[in-house]
N, C-alpha and C positions, 0 to 999 in steps of 0.2 A: 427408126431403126438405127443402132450403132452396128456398123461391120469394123471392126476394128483390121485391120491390114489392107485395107482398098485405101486409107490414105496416104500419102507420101510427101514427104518433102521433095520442095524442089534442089536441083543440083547447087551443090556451094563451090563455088568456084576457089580450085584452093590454088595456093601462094606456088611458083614455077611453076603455072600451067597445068595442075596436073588435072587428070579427069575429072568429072562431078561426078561427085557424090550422092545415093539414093539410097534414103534409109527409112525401109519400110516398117508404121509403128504397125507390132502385130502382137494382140495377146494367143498366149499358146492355150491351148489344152493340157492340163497336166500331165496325163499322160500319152501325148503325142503331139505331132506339127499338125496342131488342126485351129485354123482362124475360128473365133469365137463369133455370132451375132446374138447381142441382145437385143433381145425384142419386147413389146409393150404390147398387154393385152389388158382392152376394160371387157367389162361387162356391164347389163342395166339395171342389176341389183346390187345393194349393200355387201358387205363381205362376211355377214353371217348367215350367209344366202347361202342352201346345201349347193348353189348353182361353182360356187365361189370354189370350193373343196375339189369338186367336180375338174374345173378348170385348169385348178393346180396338179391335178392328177394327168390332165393331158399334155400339159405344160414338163410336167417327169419322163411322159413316154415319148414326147419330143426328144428331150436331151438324149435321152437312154438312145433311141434309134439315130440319132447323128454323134453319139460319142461323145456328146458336150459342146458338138460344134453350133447350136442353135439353143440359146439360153430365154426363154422366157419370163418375164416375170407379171403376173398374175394383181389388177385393181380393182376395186370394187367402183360403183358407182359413185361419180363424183371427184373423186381422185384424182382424176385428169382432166377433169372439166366436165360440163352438164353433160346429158344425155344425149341430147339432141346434137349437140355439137360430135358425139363421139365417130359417126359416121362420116362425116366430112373432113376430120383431122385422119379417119382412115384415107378416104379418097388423096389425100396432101403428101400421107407416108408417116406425119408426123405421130400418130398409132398405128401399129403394128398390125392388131388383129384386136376385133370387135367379137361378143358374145351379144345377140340384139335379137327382139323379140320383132314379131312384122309389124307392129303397129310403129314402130319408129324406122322399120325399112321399106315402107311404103310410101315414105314421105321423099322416098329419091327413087326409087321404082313402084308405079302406082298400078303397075299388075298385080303386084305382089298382097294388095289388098282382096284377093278373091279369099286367100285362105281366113279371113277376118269375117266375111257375112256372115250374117247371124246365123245360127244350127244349121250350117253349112253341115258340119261330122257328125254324125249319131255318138259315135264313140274315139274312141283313141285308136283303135286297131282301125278306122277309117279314115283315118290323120294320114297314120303311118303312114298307110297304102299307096294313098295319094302322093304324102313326100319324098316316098322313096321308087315310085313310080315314074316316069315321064313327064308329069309335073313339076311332079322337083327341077328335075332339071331343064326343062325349059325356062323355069323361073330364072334358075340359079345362069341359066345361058344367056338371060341378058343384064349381067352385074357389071363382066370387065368391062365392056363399053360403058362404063363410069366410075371404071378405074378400084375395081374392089371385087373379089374371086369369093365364090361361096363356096364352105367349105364341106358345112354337113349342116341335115335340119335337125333341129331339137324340141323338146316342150317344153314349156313355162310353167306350164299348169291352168285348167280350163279356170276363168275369169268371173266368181260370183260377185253379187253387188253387197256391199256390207256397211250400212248405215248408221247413221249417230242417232236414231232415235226410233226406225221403226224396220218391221221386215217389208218389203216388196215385191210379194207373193203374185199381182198379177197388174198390168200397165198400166192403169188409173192409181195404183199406189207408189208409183216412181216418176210418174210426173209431178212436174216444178219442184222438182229433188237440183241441187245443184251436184253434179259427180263427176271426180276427179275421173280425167280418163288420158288412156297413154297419147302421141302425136297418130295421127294419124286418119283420114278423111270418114274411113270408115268408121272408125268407133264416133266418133262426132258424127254423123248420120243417123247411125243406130240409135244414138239418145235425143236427137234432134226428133225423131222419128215417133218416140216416146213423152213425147213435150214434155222433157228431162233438161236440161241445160250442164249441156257437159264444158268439161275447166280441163285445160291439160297446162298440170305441174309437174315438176320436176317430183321424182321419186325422194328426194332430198327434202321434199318441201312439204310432206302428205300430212307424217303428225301433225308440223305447224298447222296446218292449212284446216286441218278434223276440229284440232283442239280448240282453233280462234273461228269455228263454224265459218269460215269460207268458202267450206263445202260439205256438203250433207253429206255424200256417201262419197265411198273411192270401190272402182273396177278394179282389182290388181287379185292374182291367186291367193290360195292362203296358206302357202307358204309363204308368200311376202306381209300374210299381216301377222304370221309371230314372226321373222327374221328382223320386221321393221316398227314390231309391238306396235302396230295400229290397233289393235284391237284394247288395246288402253284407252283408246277413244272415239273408236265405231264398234259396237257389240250386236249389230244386229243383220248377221248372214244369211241371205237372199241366194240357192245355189242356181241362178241365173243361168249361167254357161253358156253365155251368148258366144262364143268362141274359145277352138282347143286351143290356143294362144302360140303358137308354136315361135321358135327361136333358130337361131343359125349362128353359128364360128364361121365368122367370113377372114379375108387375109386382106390388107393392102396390097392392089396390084404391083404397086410401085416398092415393096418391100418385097415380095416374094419374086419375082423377077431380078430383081440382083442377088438371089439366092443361088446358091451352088444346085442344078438338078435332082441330086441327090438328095438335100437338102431341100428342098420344095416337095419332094414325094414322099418325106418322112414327114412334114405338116399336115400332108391332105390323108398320110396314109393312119395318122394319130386319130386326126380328127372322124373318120369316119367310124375305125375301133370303141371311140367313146360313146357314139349316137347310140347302142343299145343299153348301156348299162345306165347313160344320161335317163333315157326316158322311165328305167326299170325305176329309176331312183328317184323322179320323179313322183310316179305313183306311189311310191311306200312312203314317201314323206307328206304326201296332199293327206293321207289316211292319220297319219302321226300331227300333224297340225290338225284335223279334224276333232281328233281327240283331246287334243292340247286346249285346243280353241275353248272348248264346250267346259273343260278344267277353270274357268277364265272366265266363266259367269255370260259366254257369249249365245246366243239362239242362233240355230241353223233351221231356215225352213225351206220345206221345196215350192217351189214356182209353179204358177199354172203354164207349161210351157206353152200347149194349144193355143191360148190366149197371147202370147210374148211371140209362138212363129208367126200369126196371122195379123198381129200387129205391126211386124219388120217385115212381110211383105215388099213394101215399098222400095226396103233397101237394096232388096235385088234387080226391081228396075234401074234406081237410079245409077247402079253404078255396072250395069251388063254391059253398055257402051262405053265404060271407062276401062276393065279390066279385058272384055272381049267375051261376048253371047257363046262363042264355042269355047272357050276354056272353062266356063260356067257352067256348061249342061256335062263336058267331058267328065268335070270332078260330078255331079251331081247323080253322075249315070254311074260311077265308079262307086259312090258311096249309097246310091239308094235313094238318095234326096230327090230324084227328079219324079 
């Protein structure tokens, strides 16, 4: 974060004694005495990711609701550094605000892997419920104690598997598949689980990775395989949907704390204004890739899911005593699954 007027010269000590001098650098507002913060926001997609448009739209109704006095400016993936890294330059200050899906925020709160088990949500309206329920925010209650405030939850877009050579309709045809999968313990379980051999690369790194087969398939929505033209070199969609994939605008605690009050209530009060039209938009783009995809010479088949729940089984034991047996059954009884 830059605050421009929190810094000062020290006093010059001028010639006869006279008083020191303090001269505060401050950029103004144009139209008024209002200190400027620029602020840094990545996100975990490309910047022709509808997530990106999205962003900058919330990044407007910031400014607008502080008058210009909080300037963000909006990066895609990579821009600032890998992925993985963008969480822990939040935790430092040196990024402002993160846009991050849970597979890479459960790599620093590993509760937050519950909303990742496989067909955990039937649907989206049981996502919602759950995240904008009491869950959410018991999640979202244990961020600052590691120095990072959650701001709103989002979705990604549910997570088919899309391969370089064949579709993977039910478990015996995804095993000794190598697939690229985001950070995160869970999603490496689930494929472990599937005698799959999951690869976590960088989003940066996926066409490479398709094109020179160092991995059969890639996990990621599909919006991200036209935003990231994967599908130039995996044509074979699997609608899986091991997970509604869900995302959050978190804040650095250490940036928003030296925030003017005002100023910190016009972030959170942005951020949650966007959570409905984020997820509307969402949906109407997964449907517009869907269409796009199939333009594109790609097969979309559906999955025997029966077969894919009773084979991830497992992954509910292994991780009930990671994540906690009662926050498991709580979503599970919310959403039907139990």
């Amino acid at each position: 974060m830059t605050t421009i007027g929190r810094r000062r010269f020290g006093g010059l000590a001028m010639a006869g004694g006279a008083a020191a001098l303090f001269a505060p650098l401050v950029a103004r507002h144009a139209l008024g005495d209002v200190p400027v913060h620029h602020l840094k926001l990545t996100m975990a997609d490309v910047s022709t990711h509808p997530i990106y448009g999205m962003l900058n739209d919330f990044a407007a109704d910031v400014k607008k609701r502080t008058s210009g006095a909080v300037d963000i400016k909006v990066y895609g993936a990579g821009q600032l550094g890998s992925q993985g890294n963008a969480l822990t330059a939040m935790q430092t200050g040196t990024i402002d605000l993160v846009c991050h899906t849970t597979g890479f925020i459960e790599t620093i709160y590993p509760t937050v892997a519950v909303l990742d088990l496989p067909y955990l949500f039937k649907t989206s309206q049981d996502a919602e419920k759950v995240l904008d329920g009491p869950v959410g925010q018991q999640l979202f209650d244990l961020f600052p104690a590691k120095g990072i405030y959650g701001l709103c939850w989002g979705h990604w877009g549910w997570r088919p598997v899309t391969h370089a050579t064949k579709a993977v309709p039910t478990p015996k045809d995804i095993a000794g598949s190598k697939v690229r999968i985001q950070p995160g313990a869970i999603y490496a379980a689930t494929y472990k689980t599937l005698d799959a051999a999951p690869t976590v690369i960088d989003v940066s790194e996926i066409y490479l990775a398709l094109s020179q087969h160092a991995v059969d398939a890639v996990e990621v929505p599909l919006i991200s395989l036209v935003a990231s033209k994967f599908y130039e070199v995996a044509k074979h969609i699997t609608l899986t949907n091991f997970a509604y994939n869900p995302g959050a605008i978190m804040a650095s605690k250490r940036t928003m704390d030296k925030l003017e009050p005002a100023n910190q209530k016009a972030i959170r009060d942005a951020a949650l204004a966007v959570t409905g039209p984020w997820r509307t938009m969402m949906a109407q783009k997964t449907v517009e890739a869907t269409d796009f995809l199939k333009t594109q010479g790609c097969t979309v088949a559906e999955p025997d899911k029966a077969a894919y729940i009773a084979a991830l089984k497992p992954v509910y034991d292994q991780f009930r005593p990671i994540v906690g047996a009662d926050l498991v059954d709580s979503i599970m009884k919310q959403t039907g699954s139990a």
